[in-house]
N, C-alpha and C positions, 0 to 999 in steps of 0.2 A: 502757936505750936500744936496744939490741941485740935486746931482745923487742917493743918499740914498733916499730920497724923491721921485724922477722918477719911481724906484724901486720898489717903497712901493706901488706906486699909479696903476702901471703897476699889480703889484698879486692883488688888489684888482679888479681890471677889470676883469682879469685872471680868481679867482673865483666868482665871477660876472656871468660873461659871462658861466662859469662851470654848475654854479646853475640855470640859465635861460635854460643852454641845456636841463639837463637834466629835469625841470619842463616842457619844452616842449613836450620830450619825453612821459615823465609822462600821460601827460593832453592829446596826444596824441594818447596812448595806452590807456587810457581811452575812450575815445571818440570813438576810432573803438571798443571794448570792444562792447560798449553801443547798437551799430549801427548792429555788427553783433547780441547781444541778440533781440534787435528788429526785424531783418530781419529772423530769425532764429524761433521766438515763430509765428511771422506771416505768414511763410512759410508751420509752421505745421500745424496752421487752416486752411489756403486754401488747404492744399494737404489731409486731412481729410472732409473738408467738404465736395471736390469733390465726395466722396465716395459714398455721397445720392444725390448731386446735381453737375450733368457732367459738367454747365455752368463754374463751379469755376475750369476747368482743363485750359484752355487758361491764369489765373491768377498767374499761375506757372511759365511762361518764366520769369516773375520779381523778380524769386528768384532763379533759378538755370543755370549754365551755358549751354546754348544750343545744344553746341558740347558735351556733355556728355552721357554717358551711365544711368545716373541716372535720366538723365532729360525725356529720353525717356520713362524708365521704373516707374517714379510718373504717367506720364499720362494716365495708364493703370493700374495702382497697382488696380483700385476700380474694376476691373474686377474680383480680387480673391476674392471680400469681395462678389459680386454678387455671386460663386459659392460657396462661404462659406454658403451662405443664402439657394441657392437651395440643398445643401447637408444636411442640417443641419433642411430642412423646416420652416424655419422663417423666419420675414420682419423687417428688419431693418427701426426702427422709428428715429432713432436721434445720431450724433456719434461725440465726442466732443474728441480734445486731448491737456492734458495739459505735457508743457515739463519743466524740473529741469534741467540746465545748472551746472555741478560742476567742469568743467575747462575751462577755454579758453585758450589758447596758441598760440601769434603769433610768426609765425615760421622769418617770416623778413614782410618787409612792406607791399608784395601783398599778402601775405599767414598765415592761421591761421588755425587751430585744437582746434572741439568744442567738450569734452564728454559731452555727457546727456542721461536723461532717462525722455522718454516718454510714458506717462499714457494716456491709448486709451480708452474709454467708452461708451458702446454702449446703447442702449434699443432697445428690441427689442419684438416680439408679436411669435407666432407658426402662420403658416400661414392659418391655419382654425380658428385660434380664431376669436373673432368680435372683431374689432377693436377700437370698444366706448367701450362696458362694457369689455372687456379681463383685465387682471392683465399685467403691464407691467415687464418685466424682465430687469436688468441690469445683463450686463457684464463687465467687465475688463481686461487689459492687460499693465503688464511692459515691456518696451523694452528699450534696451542700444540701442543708437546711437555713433557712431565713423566720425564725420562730417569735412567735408575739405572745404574751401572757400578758392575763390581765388578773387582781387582787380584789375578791370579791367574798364579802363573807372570811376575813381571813384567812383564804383560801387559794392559792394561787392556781389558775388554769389556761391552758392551749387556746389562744383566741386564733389564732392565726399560725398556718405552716407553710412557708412557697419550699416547695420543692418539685424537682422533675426523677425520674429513675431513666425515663429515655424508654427508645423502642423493647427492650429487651421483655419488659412487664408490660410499657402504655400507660402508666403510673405516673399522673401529674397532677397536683393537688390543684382546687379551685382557685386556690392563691396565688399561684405560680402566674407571674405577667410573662406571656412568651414572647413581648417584642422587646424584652430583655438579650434574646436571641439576636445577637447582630448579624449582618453580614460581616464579611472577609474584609477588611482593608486593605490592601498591600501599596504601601509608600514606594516613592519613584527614587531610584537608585539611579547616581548618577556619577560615582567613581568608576575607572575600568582597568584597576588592578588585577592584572587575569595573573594566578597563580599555577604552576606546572602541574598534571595531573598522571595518572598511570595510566598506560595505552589501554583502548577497551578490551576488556575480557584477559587480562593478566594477573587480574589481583584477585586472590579466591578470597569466595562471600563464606564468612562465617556463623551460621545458621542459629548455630546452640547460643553464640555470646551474643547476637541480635534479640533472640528469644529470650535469653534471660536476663538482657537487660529492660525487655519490657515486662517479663513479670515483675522487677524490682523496681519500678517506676509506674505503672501502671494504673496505683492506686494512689502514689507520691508521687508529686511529681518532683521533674531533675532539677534545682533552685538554680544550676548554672544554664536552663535553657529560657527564654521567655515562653509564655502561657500565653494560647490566643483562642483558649475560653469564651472571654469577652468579646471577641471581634468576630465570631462566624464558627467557632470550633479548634480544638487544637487535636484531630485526629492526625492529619495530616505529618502533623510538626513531630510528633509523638514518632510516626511508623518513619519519617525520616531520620529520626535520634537512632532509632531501633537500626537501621540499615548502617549508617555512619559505627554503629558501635559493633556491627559483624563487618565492616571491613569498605564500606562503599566510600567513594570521595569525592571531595569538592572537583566541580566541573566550571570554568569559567567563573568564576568569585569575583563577585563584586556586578557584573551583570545581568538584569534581569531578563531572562529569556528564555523560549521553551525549551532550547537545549542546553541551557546550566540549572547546577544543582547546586547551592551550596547554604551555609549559614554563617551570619557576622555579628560576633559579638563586642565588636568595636574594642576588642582589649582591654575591656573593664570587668569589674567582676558585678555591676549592675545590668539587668537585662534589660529594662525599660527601652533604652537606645538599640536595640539589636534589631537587626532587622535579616533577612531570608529573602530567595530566590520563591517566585510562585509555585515554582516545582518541586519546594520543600515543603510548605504550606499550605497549599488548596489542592484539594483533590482532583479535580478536573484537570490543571494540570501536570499534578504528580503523574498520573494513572500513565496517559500518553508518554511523560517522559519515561518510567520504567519500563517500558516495552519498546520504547525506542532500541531497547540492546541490555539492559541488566535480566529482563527477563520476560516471559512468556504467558499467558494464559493457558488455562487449563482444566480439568476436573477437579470437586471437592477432595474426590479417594486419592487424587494423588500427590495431593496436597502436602508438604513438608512440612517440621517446623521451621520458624523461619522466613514461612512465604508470609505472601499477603493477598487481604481478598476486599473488593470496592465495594459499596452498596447505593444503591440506589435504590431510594426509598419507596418511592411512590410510579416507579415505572415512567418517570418522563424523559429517561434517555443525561441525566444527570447528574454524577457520581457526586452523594453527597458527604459518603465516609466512607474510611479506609480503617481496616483492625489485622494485627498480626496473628501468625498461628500458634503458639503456645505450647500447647498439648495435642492431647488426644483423648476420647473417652471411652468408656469398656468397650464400644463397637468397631472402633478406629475414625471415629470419624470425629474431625477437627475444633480443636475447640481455641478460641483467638481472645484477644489482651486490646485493650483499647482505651483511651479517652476520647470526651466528652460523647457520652456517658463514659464514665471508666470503669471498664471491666477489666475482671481476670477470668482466663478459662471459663469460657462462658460458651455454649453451641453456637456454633460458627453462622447456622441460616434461619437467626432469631429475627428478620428483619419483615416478616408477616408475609398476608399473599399479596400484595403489590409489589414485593421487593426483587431488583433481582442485582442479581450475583455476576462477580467477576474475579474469580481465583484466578491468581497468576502465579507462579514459579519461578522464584529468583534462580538465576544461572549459579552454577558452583563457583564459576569464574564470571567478574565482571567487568 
């Protein structure tokens, strides 16, 4: 009885001692949890703030590790916002970033993997305006971070950051793999449910609810559209939502070809299965199809909201992105909304000197 009883007292210690582990565990990985979100959100207002004020670039060795490529390259990042500013002719008044943390993962005890996405905000003036009466302009920007910390000295710091900001800065960390970058895929459609459509140029284009459904998505994206981020860019897919939500419509559904437009989401409420017309989705041949008859080419000045303008990057005759128009800023001139990179109101011909431009003018009727 006395050894049944040893037994008995022995498993309870057993799990005892079980349940204290792994509570320690628990409270453990909590607590660095906690430690890296702190060091993490306070890392990105000093390595932003330094952007208008150099003093806060020294306040960085207390968050990144020193032997790194990363660490070198934050203390210099504000260098491309200063030629953002002289390309772009404006003065950066104020630039604040809030970051959304939606995983933390520790890999073992010195090492953890943070995703997030960081919201970058700027104001800023044209550089002739005066600077007491001017209208001040905001700007915006989403960017994913891919962040690595390592625990050294009890001490947690920045071994690694991939991120991109895109053409707008030139902002791409040493980390950053670009053949992450895919090409466009687009899967072979092979049903030919042609749905009825409105005769061209009878349905008038709704400019403002185009526009402000890409301000309101622009930095979020829509959860009932699929995301083609990963596959080549999801500009395209983005200024098609924008067009469908001021009034444009399906052309030929279910067929792929340069003259249909349309999107299929299979009537589930998962995107994964959805799939698009090329003319929704790749720019090269969006562009052609919208000038087929919704709408026209033209100058920046006279530019609407509403419209849309192609870019091509490097001058080789290849539209690699498309951004809607937005706003406007204290001089009238155009400022556009866009994913991958995703901006808000942002100057419309940030796209360097190799870029060139192709504003077009959606019809009032399409």
């Amino acid at each position: 009885m006395k050894k049944i009883f040893s037994i008995f007292i022995l498993m309870i210690l057993f799990i005892c001692g079980a349940v204290i582990n792994v509570n320690a565990y628990t409270n453990n990985e909590n607590m660095n949890s906690k430690e890296i979100t702190n060091i993490i959100t306070e890392a990105y207002q000093y390595r932003t703030k330094s952007i208008v004020d150099p003093s806060y670039i020294d306040k960085l060795e207390l968050f990144y590790a020193k032997d790194t490529k990363i660490y070198n390259f934050e203390k210099n990042r504000y260098k491309n916002y200063i030629e953002m500013a002289d390309r772009l002719n404006i003065k950066i008044l104020n630039i604040k970033s809030n970051v959304e943390i939606s995983n933390i993962k520790l890999k073992n005890n010195d090492e953890c993997q943070v995703d997030l996405k960081e919201i970058i905000s700027f104001d800023w003036i044209n550089s002739n305006d005066d600077p007491i009466n001017s209208k001040i302009n905001k700007s915006d920007m989403s960017v994913d971070h891919k962040v690595t910390l390592i625990e050294k000295d009890n001490e947690w710091k920045i071994q690694k950051d991939e991120y991109t900001e895109g053409y707008l800065t030139n902002v791409t960390s040493p980390d950053f793999d670009v053949s992450q970058l895919k090409s466009l895929s687009v899967p072979e459609i092979t049903h030919d449910n042609v749905v009825p459509y409105s005769p061209p140029g009878s349905t008038p284009y709704n400019r403002n609810a185009a526009a402000n459904y890409a301000e309101n998505y622009c930095l979020k994206y829509n959860p009932s559209y699929k995301s083609y981020d990963s596959v080549g860019g999801d500009c395209a897919n983005f200024v098609s939502q924008c067009l469908y939500a001021g009034g444009a419509y399906y052309i030929g559904f279910g067929i792929n070809s340069s003259t249909n437009w349309w999107y299929d989401n299979k009537n589930t409420s998962l995107t994964t299965d959805d799939v698009a017309s090329t003319t929704w989705t790749y720019c090269p041949s969006q562009r052609p199809f919208i000038l087929s008859g919704w709408g026209s080419e033209t100058t920046s000045s006279s530019l609407s909201r509403g419209d849309i303008i192609y870019y091509d990057w490097t001058g080789d005759g290849i539209w690699d992105h498309v951004a809607i128009v937005t706003g406007f800023d204290s001089s009238g001139a155009p400022l556009v909304s866009c994913h991958t990179t995703d901006y808000h109101n942002i100057k419309w011909n940030y796209g360097g000197s190799s870029c060139k431009y192709s504003c077009i003018h959606i019809n009032n009727y399409i």
